[in-house]
DRENMAR-482862 format. One record per residue (C-alpha): residue number from 0; residue in three letters; x, y, z. Coordinates in nm, 3 decimals, always signed. Example, Ala and Ser with C-alpha at 12.3 -4.5 7.8 and 13.67 -1.06 7.14 Angstrom:
# residues 2
+-----+-----+---------+---------+---------+
:   i :  aa :      px :      py :      pz :
+-----+-----+---------+---------+---------+
:   0 : ALA :  +1.230 :  -0.450 :  +0.780 :
:   1 : SER :  +1.367 :  -0.106 :  +0.714 :
+-----+-----+---------+---------+---------+
This chain:
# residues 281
+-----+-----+---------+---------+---------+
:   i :  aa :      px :      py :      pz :
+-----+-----+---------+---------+---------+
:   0 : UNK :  -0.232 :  -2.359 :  +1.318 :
:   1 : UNK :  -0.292 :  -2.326 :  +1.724 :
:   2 : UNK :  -0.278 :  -1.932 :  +1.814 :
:   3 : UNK :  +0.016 :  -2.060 :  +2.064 :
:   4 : UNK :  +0.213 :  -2.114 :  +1.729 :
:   5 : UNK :  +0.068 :  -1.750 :  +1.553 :
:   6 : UNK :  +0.116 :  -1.565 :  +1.863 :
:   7 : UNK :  +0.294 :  -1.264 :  +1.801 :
:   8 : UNK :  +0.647 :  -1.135 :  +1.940 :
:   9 : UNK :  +0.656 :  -0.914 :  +2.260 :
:  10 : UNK :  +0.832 :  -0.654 :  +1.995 :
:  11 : UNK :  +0.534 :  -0.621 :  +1.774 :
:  12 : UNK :  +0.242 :  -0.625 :  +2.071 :
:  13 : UNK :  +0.428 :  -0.316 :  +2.188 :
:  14 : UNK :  +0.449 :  -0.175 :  +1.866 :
:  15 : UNK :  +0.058 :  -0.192 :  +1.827 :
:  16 : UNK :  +0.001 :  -0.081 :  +2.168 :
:  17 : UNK :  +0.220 :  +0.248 :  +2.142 :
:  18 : UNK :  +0.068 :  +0.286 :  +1.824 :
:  19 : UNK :  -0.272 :  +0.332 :  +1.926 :
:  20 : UNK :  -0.193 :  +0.639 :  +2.185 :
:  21 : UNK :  -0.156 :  +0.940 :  +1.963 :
:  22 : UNK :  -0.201 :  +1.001 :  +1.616 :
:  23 : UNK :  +0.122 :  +1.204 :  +1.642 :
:  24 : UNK :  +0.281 :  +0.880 :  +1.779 :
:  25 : UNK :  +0.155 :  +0.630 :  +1.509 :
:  26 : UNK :  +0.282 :  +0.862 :  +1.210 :
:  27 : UNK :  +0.611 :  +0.869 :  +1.413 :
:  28 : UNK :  +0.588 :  +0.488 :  +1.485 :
:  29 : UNK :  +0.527 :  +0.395 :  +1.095 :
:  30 : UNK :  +0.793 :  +0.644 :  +0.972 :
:  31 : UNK :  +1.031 :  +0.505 :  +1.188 :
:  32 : UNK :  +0.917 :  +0.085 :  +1.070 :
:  33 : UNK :  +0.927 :  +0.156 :  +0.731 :
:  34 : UNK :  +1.275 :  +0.358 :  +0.722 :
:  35 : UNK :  +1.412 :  +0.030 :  +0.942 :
:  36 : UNK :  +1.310 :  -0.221 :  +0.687 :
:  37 : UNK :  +1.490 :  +0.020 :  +0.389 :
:  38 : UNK :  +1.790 :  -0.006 :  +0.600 :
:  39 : UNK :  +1.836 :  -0.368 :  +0.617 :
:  40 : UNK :  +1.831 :  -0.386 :  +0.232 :
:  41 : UNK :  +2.162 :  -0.442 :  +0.131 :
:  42 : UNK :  +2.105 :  -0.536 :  -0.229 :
:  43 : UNK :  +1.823 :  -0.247 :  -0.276 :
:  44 : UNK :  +1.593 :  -0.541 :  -0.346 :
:  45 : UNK :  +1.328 :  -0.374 :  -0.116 :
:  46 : UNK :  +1.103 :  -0.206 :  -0.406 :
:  47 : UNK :  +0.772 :  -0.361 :  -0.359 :
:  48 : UNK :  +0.604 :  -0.375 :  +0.047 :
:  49 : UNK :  +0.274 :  -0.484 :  -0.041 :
:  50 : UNK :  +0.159 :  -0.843 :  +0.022 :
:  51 : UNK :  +0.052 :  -0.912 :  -0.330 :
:  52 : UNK :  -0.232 :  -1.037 :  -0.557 :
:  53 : UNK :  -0.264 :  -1.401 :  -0.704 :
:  54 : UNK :  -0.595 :  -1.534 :  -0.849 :
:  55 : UNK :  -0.439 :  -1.801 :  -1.089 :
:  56 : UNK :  -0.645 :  -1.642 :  -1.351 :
:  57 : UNK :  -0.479 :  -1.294 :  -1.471 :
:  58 : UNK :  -0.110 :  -1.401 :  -1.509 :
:  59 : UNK :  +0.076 :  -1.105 :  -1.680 :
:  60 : UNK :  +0.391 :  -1.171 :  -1.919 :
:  61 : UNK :  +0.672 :  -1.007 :  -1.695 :
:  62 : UNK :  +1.056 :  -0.917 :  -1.771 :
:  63 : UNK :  +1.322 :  -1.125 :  -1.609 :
:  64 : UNK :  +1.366 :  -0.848 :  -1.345 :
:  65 : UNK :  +0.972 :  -0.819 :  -1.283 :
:  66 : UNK :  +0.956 :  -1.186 :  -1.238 :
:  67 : UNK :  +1.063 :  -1.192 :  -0.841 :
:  68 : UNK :  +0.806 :  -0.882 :  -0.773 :
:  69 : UNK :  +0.515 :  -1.095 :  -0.936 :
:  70 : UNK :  +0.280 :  -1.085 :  -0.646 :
:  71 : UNK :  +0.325 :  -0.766 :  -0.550 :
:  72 : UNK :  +0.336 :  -0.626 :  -0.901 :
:  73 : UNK :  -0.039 :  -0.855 :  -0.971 :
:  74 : UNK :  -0.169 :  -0.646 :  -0.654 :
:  75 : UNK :  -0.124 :  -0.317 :  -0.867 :
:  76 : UNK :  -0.282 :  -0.427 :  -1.188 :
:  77 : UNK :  -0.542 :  -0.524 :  -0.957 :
:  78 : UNK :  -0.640 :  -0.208 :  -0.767 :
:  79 : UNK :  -0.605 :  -0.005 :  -1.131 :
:  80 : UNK :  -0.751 :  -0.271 :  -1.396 :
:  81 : UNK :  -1.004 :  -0.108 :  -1.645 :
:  82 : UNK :  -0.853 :  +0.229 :  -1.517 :
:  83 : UNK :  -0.696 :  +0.466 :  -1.801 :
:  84 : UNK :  -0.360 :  +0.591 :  -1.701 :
:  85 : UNK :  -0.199 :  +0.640 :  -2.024 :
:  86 : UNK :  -0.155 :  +1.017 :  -2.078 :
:  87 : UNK :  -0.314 :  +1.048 :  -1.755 :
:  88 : UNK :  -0.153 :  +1.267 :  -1.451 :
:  89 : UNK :  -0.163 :  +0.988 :  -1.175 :
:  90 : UNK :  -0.066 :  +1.073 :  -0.828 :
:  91 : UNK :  +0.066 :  +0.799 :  -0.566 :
:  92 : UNK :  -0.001 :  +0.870 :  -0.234 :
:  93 : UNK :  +0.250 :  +0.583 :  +0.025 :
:  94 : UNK :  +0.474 :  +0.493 :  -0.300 :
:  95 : UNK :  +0.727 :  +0.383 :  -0.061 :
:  96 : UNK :  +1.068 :  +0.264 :  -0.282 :
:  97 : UNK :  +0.867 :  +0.353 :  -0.595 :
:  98 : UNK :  +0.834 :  +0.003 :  -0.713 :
:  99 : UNK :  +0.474 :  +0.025 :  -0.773 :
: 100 : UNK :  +0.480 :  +0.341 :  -0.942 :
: 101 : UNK :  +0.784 :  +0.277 :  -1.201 :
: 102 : UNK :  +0.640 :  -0.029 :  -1.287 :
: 103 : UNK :  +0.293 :  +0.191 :  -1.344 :
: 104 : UNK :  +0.451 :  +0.473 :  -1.558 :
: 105 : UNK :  +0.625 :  +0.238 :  -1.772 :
: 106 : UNK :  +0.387 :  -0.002 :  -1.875 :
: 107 : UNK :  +0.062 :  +0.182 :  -1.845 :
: 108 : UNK :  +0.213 :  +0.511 :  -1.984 :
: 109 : UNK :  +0.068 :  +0.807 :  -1.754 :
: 110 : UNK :  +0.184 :  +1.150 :  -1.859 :
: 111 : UNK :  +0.286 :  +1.241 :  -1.560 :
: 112 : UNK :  +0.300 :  +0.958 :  -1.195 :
: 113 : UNK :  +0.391 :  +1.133 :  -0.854 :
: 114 : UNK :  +0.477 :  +0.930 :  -0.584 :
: 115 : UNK :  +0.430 :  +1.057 :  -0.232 :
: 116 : UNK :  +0.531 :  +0.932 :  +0.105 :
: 117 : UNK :  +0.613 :  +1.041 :  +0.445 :
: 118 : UNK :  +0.953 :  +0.874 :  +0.433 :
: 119 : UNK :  +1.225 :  +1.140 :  +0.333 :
: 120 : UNK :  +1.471 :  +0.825 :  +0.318 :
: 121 : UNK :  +1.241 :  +0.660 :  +0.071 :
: 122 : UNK :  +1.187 :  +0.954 :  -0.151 :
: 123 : UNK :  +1.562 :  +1.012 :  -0.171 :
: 124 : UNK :  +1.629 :  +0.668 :  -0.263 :
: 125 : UNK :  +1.346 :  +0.684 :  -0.521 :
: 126 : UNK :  +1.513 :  +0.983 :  -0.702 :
: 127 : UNK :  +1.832 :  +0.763 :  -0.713 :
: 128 : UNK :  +1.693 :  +0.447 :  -0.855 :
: 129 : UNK :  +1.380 :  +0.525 :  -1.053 :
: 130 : UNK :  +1.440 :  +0.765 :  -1.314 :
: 131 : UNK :  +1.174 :  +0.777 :  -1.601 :
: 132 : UNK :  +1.100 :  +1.068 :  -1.732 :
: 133 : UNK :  +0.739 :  +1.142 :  -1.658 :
: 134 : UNK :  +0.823 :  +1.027 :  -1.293 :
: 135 : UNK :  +0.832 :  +1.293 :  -0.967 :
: 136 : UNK :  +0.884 :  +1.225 :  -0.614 :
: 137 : UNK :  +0.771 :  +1.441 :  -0.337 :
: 138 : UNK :  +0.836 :  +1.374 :  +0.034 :
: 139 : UNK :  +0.485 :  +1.463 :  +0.248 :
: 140 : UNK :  +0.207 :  +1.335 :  +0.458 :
: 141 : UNK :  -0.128 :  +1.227 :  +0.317 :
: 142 : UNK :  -0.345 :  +1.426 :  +0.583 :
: 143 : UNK :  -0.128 :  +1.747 :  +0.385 :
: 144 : UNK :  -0.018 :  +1.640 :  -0.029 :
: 145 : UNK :  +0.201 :  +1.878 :  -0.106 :
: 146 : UNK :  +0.000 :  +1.872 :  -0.466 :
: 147 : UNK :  -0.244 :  +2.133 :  -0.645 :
: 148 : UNK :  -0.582 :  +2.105 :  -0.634 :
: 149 : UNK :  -0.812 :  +1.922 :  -0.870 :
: 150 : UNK :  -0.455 :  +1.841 :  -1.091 :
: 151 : UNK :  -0.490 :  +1.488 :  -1.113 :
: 152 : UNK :  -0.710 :  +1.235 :  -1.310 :
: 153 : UNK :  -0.613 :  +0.901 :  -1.064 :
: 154 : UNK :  -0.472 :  +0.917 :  -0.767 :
: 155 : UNK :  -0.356 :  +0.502 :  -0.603 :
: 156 : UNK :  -0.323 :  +0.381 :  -0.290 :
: 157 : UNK :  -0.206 :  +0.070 :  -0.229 :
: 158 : UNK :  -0.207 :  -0.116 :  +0.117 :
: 159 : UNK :  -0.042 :  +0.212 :  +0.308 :
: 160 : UNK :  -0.427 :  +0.383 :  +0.456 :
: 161 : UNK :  -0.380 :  +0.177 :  +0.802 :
: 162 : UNK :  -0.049 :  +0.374 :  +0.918 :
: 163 : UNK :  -0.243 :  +0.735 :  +0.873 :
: 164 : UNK :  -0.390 :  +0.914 :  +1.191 :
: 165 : UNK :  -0.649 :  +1.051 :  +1.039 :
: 166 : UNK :  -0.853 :  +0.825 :  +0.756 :
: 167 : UNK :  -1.081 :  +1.142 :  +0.703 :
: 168 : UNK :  -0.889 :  +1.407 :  +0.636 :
: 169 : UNK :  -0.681 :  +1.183 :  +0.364 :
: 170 : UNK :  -0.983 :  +1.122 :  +0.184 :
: 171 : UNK :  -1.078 :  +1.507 :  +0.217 :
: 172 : UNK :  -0.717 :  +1.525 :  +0.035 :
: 173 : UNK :  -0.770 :  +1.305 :  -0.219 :
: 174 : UNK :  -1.074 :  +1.466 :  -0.335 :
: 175 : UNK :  -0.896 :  +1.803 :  -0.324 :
: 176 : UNK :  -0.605 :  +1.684 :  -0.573 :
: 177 : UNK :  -0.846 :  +1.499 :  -0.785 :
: 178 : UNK :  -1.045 :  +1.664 :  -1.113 :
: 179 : UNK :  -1.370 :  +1.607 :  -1.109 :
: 180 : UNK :  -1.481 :  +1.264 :  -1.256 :
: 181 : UNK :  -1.128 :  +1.162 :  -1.130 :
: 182 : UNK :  -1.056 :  +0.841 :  -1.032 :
: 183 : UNK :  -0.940 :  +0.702 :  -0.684 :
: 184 : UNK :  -0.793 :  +0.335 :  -0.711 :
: 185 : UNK :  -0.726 :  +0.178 :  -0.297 :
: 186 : UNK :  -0.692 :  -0.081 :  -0.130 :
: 187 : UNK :  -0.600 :  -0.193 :  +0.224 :
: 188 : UNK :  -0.690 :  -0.403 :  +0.553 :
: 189 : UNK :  -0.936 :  -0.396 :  +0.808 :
: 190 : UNK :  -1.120 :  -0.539 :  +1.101 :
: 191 : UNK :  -1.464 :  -0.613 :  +0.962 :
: 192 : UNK :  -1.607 :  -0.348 :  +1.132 :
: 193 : UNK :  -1.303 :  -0.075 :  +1.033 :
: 194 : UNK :  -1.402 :  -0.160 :  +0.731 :
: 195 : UNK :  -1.750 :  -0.118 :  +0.704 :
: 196 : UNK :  -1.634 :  +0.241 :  +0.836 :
: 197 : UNK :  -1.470 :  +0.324 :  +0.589 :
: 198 : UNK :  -1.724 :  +0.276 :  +0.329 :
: 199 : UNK :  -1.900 :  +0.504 :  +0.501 :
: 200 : UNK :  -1.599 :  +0.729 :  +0.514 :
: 201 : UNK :  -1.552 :  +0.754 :  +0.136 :
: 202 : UNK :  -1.916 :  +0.805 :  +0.066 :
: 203 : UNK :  -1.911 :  +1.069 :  +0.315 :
: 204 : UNK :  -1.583 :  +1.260 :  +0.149 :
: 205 : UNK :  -1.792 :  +1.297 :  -0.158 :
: 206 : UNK :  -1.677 :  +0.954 :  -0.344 :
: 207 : UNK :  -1.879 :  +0.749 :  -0.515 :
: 208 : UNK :  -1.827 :  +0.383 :  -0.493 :
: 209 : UNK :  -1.802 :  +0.223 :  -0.832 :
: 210 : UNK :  -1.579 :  -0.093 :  -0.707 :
: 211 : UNK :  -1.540 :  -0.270 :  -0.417 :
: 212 : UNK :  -1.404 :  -0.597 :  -0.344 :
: 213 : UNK :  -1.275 :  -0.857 :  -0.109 :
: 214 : UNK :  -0.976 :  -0.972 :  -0.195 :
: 215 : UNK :  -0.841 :  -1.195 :  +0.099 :
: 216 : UNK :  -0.843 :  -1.509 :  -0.087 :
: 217 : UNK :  -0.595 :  -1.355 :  -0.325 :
: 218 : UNK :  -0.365 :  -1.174 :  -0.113 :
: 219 : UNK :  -0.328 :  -1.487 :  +0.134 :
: 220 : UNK :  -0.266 :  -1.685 :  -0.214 :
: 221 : UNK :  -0.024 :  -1.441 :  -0.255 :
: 222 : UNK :  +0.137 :  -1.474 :  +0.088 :
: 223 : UNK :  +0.144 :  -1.858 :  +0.042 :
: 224 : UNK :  +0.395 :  -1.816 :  -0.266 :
: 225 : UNK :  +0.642 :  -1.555 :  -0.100 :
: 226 : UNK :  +0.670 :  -1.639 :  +0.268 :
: 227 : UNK :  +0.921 :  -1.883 :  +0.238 :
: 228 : UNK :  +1.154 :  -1.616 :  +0.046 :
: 229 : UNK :  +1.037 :  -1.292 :  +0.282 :
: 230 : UNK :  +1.116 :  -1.533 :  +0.569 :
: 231 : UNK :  +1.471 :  -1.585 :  +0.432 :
: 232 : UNK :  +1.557 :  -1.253 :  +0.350 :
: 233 : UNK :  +1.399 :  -1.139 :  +0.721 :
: 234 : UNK :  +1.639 :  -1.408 :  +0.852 :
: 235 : UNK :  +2.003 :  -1.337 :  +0.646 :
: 236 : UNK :  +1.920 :  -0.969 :  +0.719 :
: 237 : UNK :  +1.742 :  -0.926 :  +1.049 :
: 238 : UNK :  +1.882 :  -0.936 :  +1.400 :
: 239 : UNK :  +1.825 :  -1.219 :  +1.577 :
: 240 : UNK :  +1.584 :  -1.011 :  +1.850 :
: 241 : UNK :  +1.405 :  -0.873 :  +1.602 :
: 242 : UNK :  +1.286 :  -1.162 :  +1.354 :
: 243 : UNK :  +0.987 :  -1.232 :  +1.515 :
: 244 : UNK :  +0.862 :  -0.885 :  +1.464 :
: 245 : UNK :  +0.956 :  -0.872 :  +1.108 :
: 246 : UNK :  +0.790 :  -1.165 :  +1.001 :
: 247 : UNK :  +0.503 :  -1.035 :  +1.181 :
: 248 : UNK :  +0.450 :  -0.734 :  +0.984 :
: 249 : UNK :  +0.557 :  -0.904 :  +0.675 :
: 250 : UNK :  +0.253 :  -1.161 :  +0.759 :
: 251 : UNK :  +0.459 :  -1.456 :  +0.659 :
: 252 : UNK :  +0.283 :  -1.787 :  +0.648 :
: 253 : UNK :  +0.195 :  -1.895 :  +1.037 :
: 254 : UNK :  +0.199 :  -1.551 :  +1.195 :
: 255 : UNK :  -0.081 :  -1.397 :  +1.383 :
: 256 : UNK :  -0.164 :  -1.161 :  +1.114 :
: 257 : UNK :  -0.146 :  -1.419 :  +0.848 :
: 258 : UNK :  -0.370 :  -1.638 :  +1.030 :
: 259 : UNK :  -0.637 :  -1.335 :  +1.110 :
: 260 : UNK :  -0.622 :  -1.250 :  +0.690 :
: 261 : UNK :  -0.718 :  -1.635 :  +0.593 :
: 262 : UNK :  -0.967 :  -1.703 :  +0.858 :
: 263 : UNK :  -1.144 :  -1.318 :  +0.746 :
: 264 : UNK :  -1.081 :  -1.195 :  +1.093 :
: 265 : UNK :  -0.888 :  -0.935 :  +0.897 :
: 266 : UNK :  -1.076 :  -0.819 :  +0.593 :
: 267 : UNK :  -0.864 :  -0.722 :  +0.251 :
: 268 : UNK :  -1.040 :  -0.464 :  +0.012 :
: 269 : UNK :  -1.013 :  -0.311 :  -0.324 :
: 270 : UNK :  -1.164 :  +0.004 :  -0.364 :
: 271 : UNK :  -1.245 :  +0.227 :  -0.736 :
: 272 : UNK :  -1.405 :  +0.550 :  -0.604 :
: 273 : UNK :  -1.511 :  +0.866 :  -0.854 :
: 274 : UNK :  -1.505 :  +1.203 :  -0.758 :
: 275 : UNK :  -1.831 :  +1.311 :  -0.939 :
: 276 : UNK :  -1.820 :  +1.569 :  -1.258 :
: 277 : UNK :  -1.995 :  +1.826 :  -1.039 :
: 278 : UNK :  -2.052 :  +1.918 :  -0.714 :
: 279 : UNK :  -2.435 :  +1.806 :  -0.555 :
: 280 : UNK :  -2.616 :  +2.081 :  -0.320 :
+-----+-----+---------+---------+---------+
């Protein structure tokens, strides 16, 4: 694929570009993406945004209406597995349209799963259409959860990190809400060298690293299966103007950021941090 064929739209270069001026701008920006791709789902389909997890190996056994969020659902098993959630509190921090999280509570059986997000829109709809009982939305930011301190045995994060302004004072968050030994379960992209930052970043909030691991191999593989139906959905839905851009963020199969994920110019990680049992110094 030449870069002439992956180069981006005009839309999405602008996007970027504002998006790097302010942190006040980029929360704005990112608010303002995520609430436009809710509103072009007119069948509420829209319950998973990640780009999903496939290694051919770990294949859960899924329900008829799990089956179409496979990859994205296989992303989430990923960033958790060997994690104990049942009769755990688990907080979500960018839950988004809850997919992620319902699909947590009811198979892994947490006590208690909070999903947070910046989107008022999304936390509305969340309250409409997910409705298990040990499930609780809250509308906030992630440099501020609106949550108690140390409250929380696991708190997941799940390819939502690159829209916050401030990487630091999230982390300083999550350790707040966590108990000590909690768990922290992540993942997100990078450039290489964003990424080797933020290693740094969660050793520096007190976290200790007990997992980490590139995934980019997986998430393309992931990418490879869905495109074609993202693609179609961004094209039945999507004004005409603004399909390039979609597809774009979406990373279908041939875009820039597609491209940049399989050829590692974009780097894909899972994290599992631990807030240690006691505080050093």
């Amino acid at each position: 694929m030449s870069d002439l064929k992956a180069r981006p739209s005009r839309w999405s270069l602008l996007f970027l570009f504002l998006s790097t001026l302010s942190t006040r701008l980029r929360k704005v920006l990112w608010r303002w993406w995520y609430d436009q791709l809710a509103r072009r789902d007119r069948h509420n389909e829209l319950v998973f945004m990640n780009y999903g997890y496939c290694d051919g190996v770990r294949e859960p056994v899924l329900s008829p209406e799990e089956e179409k969020y496979r990859y994205p659902i296989q992303l989430y098993r990923h960033v958790v597995q060997g994690l104990e959630l049942e009769d755990k509190k688990v907080v979500e921090v960018g839950s988004g349209r809850g997919g992620g999280a319902a699909y947590l509570a009811r198979h892994y059986r947490s006590k208690q799963y909070t999903g947070v997000d910046l989107s008022a829109r999304a936390i509305e709809w969340c309250r409409e259409n997910h409705r298990q009982q040990c499930l609780q939305w809250r509308q906030g930011s992630a440099e501020k959860l609106p949550l108690e301190d140390a409250a929380y045995d696991l708190v997941v994060n799940v390819e939502s990190s690159h829209c916050y302004p401030s990487m630091p004072a999230f982390l300083r968050e999550v350790y707040r809400v966590l108990k000590p030994g909690g768990w922290f379960a992540f993942c997100d992209l990078r450039s290489p060298k964003e990424m080797t930052a933020l290693q740094h970043q969660f050793v520096e909030a007190g976290f200790e690293i007990v997992r980490m691991q590139q995934i980019n191999r997986e998430v393309v593989a992931a990418l490879d299966k869905v495109s074609a139906q993202r693609a179609q959905r961004i094209h039945s839905q999507v004004q005409k103007a603004f399909r390039k851009l979609f597809r774009d963020f979406a990373a279908v199969k041939g875009t820039r950021l597609y491209e940049m994920l399989k050829q590692g110019r974009l780097v894909y990680y899972s994290f599992q941090c631990r807030k240690p049992l006691t505080h050093s110094g």
